[in-house]
Phi, psi and omega in degrees: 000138188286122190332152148225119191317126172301182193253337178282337158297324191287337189268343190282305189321310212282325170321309217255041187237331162323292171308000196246330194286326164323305182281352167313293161320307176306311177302310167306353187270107188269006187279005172242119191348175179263311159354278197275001149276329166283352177290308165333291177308324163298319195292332207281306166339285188014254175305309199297280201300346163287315185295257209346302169290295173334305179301324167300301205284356191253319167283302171002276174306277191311319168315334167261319126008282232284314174316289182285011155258018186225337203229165176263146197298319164338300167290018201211124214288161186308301183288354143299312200276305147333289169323298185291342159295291178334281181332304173311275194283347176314336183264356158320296190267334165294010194243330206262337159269042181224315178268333199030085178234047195300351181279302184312324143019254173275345165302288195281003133355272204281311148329311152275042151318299219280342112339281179309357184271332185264024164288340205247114176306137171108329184321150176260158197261127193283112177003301205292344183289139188230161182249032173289306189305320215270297160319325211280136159093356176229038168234032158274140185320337172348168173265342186288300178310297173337321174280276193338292202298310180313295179324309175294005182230039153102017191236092159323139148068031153294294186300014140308290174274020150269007173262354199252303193294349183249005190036063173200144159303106163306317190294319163334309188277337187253345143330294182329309186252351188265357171281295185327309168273000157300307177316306154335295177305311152303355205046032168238051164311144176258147183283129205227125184236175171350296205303292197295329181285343183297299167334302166297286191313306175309313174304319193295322188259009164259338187291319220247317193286311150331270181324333156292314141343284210290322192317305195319295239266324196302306165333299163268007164273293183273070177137334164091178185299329196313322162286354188225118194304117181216353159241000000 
């Protein structure tokens, strides 16, 4: 089936056409300080790179929705399944090297089977399960979280294959806007003119547009159309 934009690129894509018409304005304002117009500019960086994680974080979760109201544990990529077992059982074996205390163990163990069933294909996936689980704590945009949160739902070697789908270097591209907004964020704003928020802001929507991409095909591999969101 031929690609179709998710509804969550469509929210990101509108988000970022508000900030940019915003600094337009700004630029067009001749009453404001040069000060208070790179802030405007700086803020838009921002915000774009918040929209950016919100867009992860809205295709995630809903694809793992959809699973687990609809599909058997099979459509839920291996190395997903996995991650969330580990994720599970991990405060276990930290408690348990403190205690050694294996019949307590083999107790909270045997009490999060219900976990342990979607390692086994065909299995039904327990409610609780969330793309929450997949995401916490790495969606904010880096290039290190990015490769992580891609791994975790079975896709390797992502900025690789987003320098391959842009003829461009990814690491480049997502340094470029993502130092402007540590700076922002640190009081060491970088001075900014139109040219550059056009730019930044453009990089911010070839980025998100890759990602959308790479999801779609992953996305109707593990789950079918039925997971990917486009109203």
């Amino acid at each position: 089936m031929p690609y179709t934009k998710s509804i969550h690129r469509k929210g990101f894509s509108d988000r970022l056409a508000i900030l940019l018409s915003s600094c337009k304005e700004a630029q067009r304002c001749k009453v404001l300080s040069h000060d208070l117009r790179d802030m405007i500019f700086q803020c838009a960086i921002f915000q774009a790179s918040a929209a950016m994680e919100t867009y992860l974080k809205l295709s995630i979760e809903s694809w793992f929705q959809s699973l687990v109201s609809g599909h058997t544990s099979e459509k839920m990529p291996e190395h997903s399944r996995a991650f969330i077992v580990s994720q599970s059982l991990s405060p276990l074996f930290s408690k348990f090297i403190i205690s050694n205390d294996e019949k307590e163990l083999s107790r909270k163990i045997s009490s999060n089977k219900g976990i342990l069933s979607i390692l086994s294909d065909g299995s039904n996936i327990p409610h609780y399960i969330s793309g929450k689980t997949i995401h916490n704590k790495i969606a904010y945009p880096s290039e290190a979280n990015l490769n992580k949160l891609f791994s975790r739902v079975g896709i390797d070697k992502f900025t690789d294959k987003v320098s391959a789908k842009l003829s461009r270097d990814a690491s480049l591209l997502i340094d470029g806007f993502q130092s402007v907004r540590t700076a922002a964020a640190h009081s060491s704003p970088i001075p900014l003119t139109i040219v550059d928020v056009k730019r930044l802001l453009h990089d911010c929507e070839s980025l998100v547009a890759v990602m959308d991409r790479i999801l779609y095909g992953h996305i109707v591999k593990h789950g079918g159309l039925t997971c990917w969101k486009i109203s």
